[in-house]
C-alpha positions as CSV (number, residue, x, y, z in Angstrom):
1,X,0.0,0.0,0.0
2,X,3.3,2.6,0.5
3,X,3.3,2.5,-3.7
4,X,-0.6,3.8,-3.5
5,X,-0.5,6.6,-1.3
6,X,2.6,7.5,-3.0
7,X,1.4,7.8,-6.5
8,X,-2.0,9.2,-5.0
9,X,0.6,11.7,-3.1
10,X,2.6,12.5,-6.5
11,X,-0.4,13.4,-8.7
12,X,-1.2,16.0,-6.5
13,X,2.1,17.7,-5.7
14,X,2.9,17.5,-9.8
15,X,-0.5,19.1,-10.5
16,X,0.4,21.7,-7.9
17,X,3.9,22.2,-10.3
18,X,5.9,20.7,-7.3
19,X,8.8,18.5,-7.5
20,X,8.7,14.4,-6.0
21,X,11.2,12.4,-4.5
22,X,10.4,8.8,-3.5
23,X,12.2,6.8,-1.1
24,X,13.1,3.3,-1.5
25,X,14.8,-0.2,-0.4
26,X,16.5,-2.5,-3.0
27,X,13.4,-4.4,-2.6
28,X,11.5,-1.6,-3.9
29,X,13.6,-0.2,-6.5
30,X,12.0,-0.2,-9.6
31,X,8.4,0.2,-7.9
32,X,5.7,1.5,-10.0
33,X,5.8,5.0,-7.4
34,X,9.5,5.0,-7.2
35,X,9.6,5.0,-11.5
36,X,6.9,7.8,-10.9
37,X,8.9,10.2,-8.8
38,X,11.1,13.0,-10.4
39,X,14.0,11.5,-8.1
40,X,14.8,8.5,-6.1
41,X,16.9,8.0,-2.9
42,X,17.4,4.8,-1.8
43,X,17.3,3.7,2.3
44,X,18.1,0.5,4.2
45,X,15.1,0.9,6.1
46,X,11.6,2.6,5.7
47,X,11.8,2.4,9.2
48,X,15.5,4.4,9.9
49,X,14.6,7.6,11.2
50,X,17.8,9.0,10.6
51,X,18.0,7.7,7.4
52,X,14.9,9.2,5.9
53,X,15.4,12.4,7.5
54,X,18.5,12.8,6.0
55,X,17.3,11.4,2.4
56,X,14.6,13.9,2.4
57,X,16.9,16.6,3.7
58,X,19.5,15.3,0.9
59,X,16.8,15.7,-1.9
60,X,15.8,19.3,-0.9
61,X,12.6,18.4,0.2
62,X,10.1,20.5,2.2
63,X,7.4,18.4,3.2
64,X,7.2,14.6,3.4
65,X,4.4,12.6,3.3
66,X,4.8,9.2,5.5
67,X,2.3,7.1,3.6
68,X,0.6,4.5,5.7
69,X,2.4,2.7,8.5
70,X,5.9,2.7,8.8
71,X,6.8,6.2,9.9
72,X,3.5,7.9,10.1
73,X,2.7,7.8,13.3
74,X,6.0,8.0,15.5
75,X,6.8,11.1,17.3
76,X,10.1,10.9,17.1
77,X,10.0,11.1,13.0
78,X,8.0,13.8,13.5
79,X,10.3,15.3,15.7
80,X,13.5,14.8,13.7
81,X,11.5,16.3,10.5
82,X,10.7,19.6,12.4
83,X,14.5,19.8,13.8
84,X,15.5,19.1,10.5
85,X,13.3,21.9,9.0
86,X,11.2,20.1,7.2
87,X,7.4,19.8,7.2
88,X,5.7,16.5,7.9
89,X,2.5,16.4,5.8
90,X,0.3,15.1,8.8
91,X,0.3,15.4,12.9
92,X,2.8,17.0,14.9
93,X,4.8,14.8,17.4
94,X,2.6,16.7,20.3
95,X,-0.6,15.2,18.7
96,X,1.3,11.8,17.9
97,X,1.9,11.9,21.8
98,X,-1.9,12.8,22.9
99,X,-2.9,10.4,21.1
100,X,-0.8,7.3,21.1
101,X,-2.6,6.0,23.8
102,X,-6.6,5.0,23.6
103,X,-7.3,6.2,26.9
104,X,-5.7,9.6,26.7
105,X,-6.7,9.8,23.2
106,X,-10.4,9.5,24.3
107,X,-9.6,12.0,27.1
108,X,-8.7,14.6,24.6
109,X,-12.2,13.8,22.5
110,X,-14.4,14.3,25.4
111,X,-12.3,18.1,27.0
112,X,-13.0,18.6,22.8
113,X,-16.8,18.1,22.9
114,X,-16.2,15.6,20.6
115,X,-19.1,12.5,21.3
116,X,-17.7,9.3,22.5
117,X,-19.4,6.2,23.4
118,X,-19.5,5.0,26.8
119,X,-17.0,3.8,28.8
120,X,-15.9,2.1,32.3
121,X,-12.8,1.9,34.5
122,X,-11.2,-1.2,35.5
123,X,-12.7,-0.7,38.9
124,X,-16.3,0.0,37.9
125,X,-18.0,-3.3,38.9
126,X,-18.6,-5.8,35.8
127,X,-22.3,-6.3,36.8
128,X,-23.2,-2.6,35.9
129,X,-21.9,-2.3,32.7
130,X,-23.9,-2.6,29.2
131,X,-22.9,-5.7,27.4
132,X,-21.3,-6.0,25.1
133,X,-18.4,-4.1,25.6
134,X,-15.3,-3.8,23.6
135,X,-12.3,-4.4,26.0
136,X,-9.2,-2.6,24.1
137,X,-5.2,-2.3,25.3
138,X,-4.9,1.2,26.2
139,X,-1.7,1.3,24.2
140,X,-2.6,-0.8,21.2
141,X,-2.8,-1.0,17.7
142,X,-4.2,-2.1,14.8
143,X,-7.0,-4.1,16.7
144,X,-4.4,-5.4,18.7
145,X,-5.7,-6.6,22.2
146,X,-9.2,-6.2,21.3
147,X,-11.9,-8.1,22.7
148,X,-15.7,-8.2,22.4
149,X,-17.1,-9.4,25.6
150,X,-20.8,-10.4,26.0
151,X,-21.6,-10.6,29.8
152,X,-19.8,-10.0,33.2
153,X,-18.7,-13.8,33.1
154,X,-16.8,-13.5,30.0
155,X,-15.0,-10.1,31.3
156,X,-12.1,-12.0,33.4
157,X,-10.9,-14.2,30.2
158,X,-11.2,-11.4,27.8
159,X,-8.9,-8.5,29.6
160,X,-6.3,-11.1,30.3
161,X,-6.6,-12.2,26.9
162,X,-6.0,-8.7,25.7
163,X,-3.5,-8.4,28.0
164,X,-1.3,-11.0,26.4
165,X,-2.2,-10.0,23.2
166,X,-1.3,-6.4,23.7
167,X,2.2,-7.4,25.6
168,X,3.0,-9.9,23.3
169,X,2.5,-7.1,20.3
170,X,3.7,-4.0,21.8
């Protein structure tokens, strides 16, 4: 999907009469968004922070778009773009931080206004909540350490469940 979003990213800066720079592995060489791009810079890693920040700073770039994945939603990328001068074409590394986390991230929604749907503490009793519930990792991703529990009785299974999960993945 990094190919997509790059060629969907392209389009748009060439129709705005800006230059593209794609950045690639050997793997990815001769990749349909990497053939696409006015220039190329090849990386040993999508995921070497120094390395892309210094490819993009390398290339002249002013913005970089971090496709899907990968990159796109560390702070620290973020961070190492800004000190490096360049813009990142999505959230800053403060609003990477806020919302990292599920449970902070929902705290930020609700000071917001924005509507959430209900939720309960790990010391609100089990009896009193409305099944189902979703019981989610605070800190995962990706539907990581999700769990969809039905009644009170299935509750104890399911968060240590999602525990595991959510240890075992992050």
């Amino acid at each position: 999907n990094r190919g997509e979003i790059a060629l969907r990213v392209m389009r748009t800066a060439q129709r705005l009469g800006w230059g593209t720079v794609a950045i690639h592995t050997d793997l990815d060489a001769d990749a349909p968004h990497v053939r696409a791009a006015d220039d190329a810079v090849r990386v040993e890693s999508y995921l070497d922070i120094d390395a892309v920040v210094a490819a993009a700073s390398e290339s002249g770039a002013g913005f970089v778009h971090p496709g899907y994945g990968f990159l796109s939603e560390r702070a620290p990328f973020a961070r190492a773009l800004a000190e490096a001068g360049i813009t990142l074409v999505g959230p800053s590394a403060e609003v990477m931080d806020a919302m990292g986390r599920k449970d902070a991230a929902r705290e930020v929604a609700v000071a917001a206004g924005v509507p959430v749907v209900p939720s309960y503490s790990l010391e609100d009793e089990p009896a009193t909540f409305s099944y189902p519930v979703l019981v989610k990792a605070a800190a995962g991703g990706g539907g990581k350490g999700m769990r969809v529990v039905r009644s009170a009785a299935e509750l104890p299974e399911a968060m240590a469940a999602a525990a595991r999960e959510a240890a075992s993945s992050f």
